[in-house]
C-alpha positions as a Markdown table, in Angstrom:
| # | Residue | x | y | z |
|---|---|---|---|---|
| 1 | Unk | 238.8 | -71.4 | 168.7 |
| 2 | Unk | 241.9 | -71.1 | 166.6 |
| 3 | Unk | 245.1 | -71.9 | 168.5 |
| 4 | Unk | 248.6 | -69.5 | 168.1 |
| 5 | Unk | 249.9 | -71.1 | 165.2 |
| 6 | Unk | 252.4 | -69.3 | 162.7 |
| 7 | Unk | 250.4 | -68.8 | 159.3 |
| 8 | Unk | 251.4 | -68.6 | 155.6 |
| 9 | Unk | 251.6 | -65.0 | 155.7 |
| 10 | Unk | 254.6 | -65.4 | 158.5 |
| 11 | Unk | 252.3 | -63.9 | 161.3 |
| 12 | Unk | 251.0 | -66.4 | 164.2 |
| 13 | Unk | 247.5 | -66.0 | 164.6 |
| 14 | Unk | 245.1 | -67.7 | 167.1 |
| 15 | Unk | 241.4 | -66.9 | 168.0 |
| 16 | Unk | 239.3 | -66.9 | 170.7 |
| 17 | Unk | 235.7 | -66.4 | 172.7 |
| 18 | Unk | 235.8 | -65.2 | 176.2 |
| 19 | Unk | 233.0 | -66.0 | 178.6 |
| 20 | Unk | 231.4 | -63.5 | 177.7 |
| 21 | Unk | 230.6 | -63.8 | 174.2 |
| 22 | Unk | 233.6 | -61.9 | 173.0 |
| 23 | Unk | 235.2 | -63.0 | 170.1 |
| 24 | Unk | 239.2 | -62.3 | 170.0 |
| 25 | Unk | 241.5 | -62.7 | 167.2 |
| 26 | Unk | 245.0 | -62.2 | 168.0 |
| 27 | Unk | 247.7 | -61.3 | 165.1 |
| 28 | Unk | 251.5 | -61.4 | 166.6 |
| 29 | Unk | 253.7 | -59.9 | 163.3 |
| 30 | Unk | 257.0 | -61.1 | 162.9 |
| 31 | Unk | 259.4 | -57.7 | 163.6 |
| 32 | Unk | 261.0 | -55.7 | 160.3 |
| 33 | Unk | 264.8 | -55.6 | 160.5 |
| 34 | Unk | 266.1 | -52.1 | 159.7 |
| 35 | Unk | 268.5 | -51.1 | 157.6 |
Protein backbone atom coordinates (compact mmCIF):
# COMPACT_ATOMS: atom_id res chain seq x y z
CA UNK A 1 0.00 0.00 0.00
CA UNK A 2 1.20 3.43 -1.20
CA UNK A 3 -0.80 6.36 0.17
CA UNK A 4 -2.00 9.58 -2.24
CA UNK A 5 1.06 11.49 -1.97
CA UNK A 6 2.18 14.17 -4.72
CA UNK A 7 5.43 12.64 -6.48
CA UNK A 8 8.52 14.26 -8.09
CA UNK A 9 7.04 14.08 -11.42
CA UNK A 10 4.10 16.55 -10.02
CA UNK A 11 1.35 13.75 -10.21
CA UNK A 12 -0.01 12.29 -6.73
CA UNK A 13 0.14 8.71 -6.85
CA UNK A 14 -1.04 6.15 -4.23
CA UNK A 15 -1.50 2.21 -4.49
CA UNK A 16 -3.58 -0.24 -3.34
CA UNK A 17 -4.86 -4.13 -2.97
CA UNK A 18 -8.54 -4.69 -2.65
CA UNK A 19 -9.87 -7.76 -0.93
CA UNK A 20 -9.76 -9.45 -3.54
CA UNK A 21 -6.31 -9.61 -4.63
CA UNK A 22 -6.45 -6.66 -6.92
CA UNK A 23 -3.71 -4.56 -7.06
CA UNK A 24 -4.68 -0.65 -7.86
CA UNK A 25 -2.45 2.06 -8.71
CA UNK A 26 -3.97 5.31 -8.92
CA UNK A 27 -2.18 8.31 -10.99
CA UNK A 28 -4.17 11.87 -10.44
CA UNK A 29 -2.17 14.35 -13.14
CA UNK A 30 -1.99 17.80 -12.37
CA UNK A 31 -4.30 19.67 -15.26
CA UNK A 32 -2.38 21.58 -18.44
CA UNK A 33 -3.33 25.32 -18.63
CA UNK A 34 -4.16 26.29 -22.21
CA UNK A 35 -3.13 28.93 -23.92
Amino acid sequence: TVPLDKQMWGDVFGMCTDRFGVTWMVNIAQGQSQG
